[in-house]
Every structure is written in structure tokens, then in C-alpha cells.
C-alpha positions in Angstrom: 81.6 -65.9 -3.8 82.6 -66.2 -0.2 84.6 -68.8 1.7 84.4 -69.6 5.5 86.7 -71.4 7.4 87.5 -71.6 11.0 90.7 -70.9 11.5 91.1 -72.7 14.9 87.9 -74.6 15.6 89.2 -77.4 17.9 90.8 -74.5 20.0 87.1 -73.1 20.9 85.7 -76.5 20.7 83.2 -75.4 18.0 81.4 -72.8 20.3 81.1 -69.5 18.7 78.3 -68.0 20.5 76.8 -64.8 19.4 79.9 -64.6 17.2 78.5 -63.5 13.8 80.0 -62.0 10.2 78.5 -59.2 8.3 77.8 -60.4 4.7 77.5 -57.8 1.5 74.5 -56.7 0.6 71.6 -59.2 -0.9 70.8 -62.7 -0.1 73.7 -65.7 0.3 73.7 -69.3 -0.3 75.9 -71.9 1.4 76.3 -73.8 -1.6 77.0 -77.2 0.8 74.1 -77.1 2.8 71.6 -74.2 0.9 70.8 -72.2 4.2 70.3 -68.7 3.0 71.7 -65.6 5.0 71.0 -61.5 5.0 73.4 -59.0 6.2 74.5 -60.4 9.5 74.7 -64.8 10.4 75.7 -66.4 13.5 79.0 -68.4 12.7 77.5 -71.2 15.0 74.5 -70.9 12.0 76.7 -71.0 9.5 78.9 -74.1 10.6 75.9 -75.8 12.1 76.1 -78.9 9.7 79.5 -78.7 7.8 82.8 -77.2 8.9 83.5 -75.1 5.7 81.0 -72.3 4.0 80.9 -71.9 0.4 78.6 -68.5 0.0 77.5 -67.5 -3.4 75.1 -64.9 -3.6 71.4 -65.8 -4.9 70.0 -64.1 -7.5 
């Protein structure tokens, strides 16, 4: 399990641009919106449709 949070996201006004983090190995699940990621996801991606990431991976 993985949890994202901005830490100062009205500072940047929500822009991350090519910002991105580097996941483990496999295939992950935001469990609040069910986008899937590999390896390497765009923040901007990631917080596209809730603030917060809850990342489990799938099986």
C-alpha cells in the first residue's frame, strides 16, 4: 500500500507538470478512483480527479 499526498498543493496551484514518482515493481491501483499505474506516473495523473492517492498493488 502506498499513500500520496501533496504536501503544498495550493503553493503550486495544482500544476505538477512532468513531475512524476517511480512506483515498485508490478501494477498499482488508486483505490479512490481505480486508474492503474506501471513503474513511473505523472503526479498531475495521479491527482487528476481526487487530491489524495490510495495505491494498493493489483494482483
Amino acid at each position: 500500500i502506498l499513500t500520496l499526498v501533496p504536501r503544498l498543493p495550493f503553493r503550486n496551484g495544482g500544476k505538477w507538470g512532468d513531475t512524476r514518482v517511480e512506483l515498485p515493481d508490478g501494477r498499482w491501483r488508486n483505490q479512490f478512483t481505480g486508474q492503474t499505474f506501471k513503474r513511473e506516473a505523472p503526479l498531475q495523473d495521479i491527482w487528476a480527479r481526487f487530491p489524495v492517492a490510495l495505491m494498493a498493488r493489483d494482483q
